[in-house]
Each structure stands twice: as C-alpha cells, then as structure tokens.
C-alpha positions in Angstrom: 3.1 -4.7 -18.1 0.3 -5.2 -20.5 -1.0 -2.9 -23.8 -3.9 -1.8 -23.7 -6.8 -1.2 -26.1 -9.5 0.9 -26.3 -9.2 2.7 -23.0 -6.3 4.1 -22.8 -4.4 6.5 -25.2 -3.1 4.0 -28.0 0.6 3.1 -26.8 0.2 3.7 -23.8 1.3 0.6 -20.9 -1.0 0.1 -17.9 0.6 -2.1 -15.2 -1.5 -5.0 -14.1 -2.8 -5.2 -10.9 -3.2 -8.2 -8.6 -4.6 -8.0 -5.4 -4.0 -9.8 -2.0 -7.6 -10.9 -0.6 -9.1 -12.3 2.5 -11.4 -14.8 2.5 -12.5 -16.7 5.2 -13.5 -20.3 4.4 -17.2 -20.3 6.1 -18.3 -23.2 3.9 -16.2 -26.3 1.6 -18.0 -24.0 -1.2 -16.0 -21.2 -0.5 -12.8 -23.1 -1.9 -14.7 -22.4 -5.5 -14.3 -18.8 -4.9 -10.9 -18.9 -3.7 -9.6 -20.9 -6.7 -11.3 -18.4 -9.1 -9.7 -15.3 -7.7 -6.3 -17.3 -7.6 -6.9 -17.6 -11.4 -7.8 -14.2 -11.4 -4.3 -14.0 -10.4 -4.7 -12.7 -7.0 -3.5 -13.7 -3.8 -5.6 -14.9 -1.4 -5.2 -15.4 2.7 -7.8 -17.5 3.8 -9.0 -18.1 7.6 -9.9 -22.1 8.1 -11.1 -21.3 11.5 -15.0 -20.8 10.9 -15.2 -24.3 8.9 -12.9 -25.6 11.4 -16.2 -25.0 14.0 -18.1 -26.9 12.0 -16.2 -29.8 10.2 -12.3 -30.4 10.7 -13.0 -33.3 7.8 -14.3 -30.1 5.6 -10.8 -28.4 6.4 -9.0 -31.2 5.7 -10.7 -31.5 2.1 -10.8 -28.2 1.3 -6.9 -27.5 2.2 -6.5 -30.7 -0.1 -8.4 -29.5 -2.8 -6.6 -26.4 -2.4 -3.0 -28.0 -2.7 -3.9 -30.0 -5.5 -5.1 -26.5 -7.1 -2.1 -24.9 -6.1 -0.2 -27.8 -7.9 -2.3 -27.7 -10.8 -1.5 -23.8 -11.9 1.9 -24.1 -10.3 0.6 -21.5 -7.7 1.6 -21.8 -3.9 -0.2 -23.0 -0.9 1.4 -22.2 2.6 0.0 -22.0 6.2 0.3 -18.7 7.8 -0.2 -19.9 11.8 -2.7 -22.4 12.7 -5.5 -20.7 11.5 -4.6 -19.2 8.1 -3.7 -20.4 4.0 -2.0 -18.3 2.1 -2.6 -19.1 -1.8 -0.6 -17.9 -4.8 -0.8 -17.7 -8.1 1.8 -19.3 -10.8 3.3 -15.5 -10.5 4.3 -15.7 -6.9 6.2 -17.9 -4.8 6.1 -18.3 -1.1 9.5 -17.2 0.5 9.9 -20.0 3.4 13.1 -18.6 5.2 15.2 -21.3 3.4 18.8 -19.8 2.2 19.0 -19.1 -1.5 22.4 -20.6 -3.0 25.2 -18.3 -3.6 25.1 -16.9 -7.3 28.3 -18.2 -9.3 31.1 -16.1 -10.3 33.5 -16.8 -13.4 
C-alpha cells in the first residue's frame, strides 16, 4: 500500500491497483504498448496469433524483444498455449508447476 496526497483524507492508505490486460499483438508496434503497460505495472496476456497471419519473423522478434524486456525490469515472460504470452512485471512471478523446496526447521 501506498499514501496518498491530495485526494484522499490525509493518512489515509489506498491500495494500488494493477491490472491484468489483453492485448493482442496485431502489429510488431504493438510490443511498445505492451512494454509500457508492463511498466505501468500491469500484467499483460497477449495473443501472437493475428501477427502470426502476417509475419512468423515479426513473432519471433517481437517475443524476443519482449524477453529481453522482461529481463530488463526483472518481469516474467511465459507462453500460455501456442497462441498466447503472458508478461509480468518485476512484482510478479510466473508459477511454472515446479516444486518449491521444503522450508527449514531448527
């Protein structure tokens, strides 16, 4: 939770919302506006099927890019199917069905 100024009663907490968002990739442009909302610090589930129509190289760069970006903010990047990208910012990680490790007892 955040403070908040001006708005809100003075100390008063607000929680801060993320959102999850789908947005397909028509265009190797759209990666732009999936980075900034990933910044924004929302999540975004992207379908690479209508670029796919078009360009499979496009896909391939733009997933790239995307990875890198993902990388970059130490976000996460994960396919959901054959069709869909899931990315994430620094505040979320991807559960991928691997075990966690038994916490240690003294």
């Amino acid at each position: 939770m955040e403070k908040t100024a001006g708005h809100a009663e003075a100390g008063k907490e607000r929680t801060v919302v993320a959102y999850v968002k789908a947005i397909p990739l028509r265009a190797y442009e759209d990666v732009d506006v999936i980075k900034s909302e990933v910044k924004a610090g929302n999540i975004v589930i992207s379908n690479v099927s209508p670029l796919a129509k078009q360009s499979i190289e496009d896909v391939k760069r733009a997933i790239n890019e995307l990875n890198e970006y993902a990388t970059m903010v130490e976000g996460d990047i994960a396919r959901l199917g054959e069709e869909r990208v899931i990315l994430t910012p620094k505040t979320v990680k991807i559960w991928r069905g691997q075990k966690a490790e038994p916490s240690k007892q003294a």
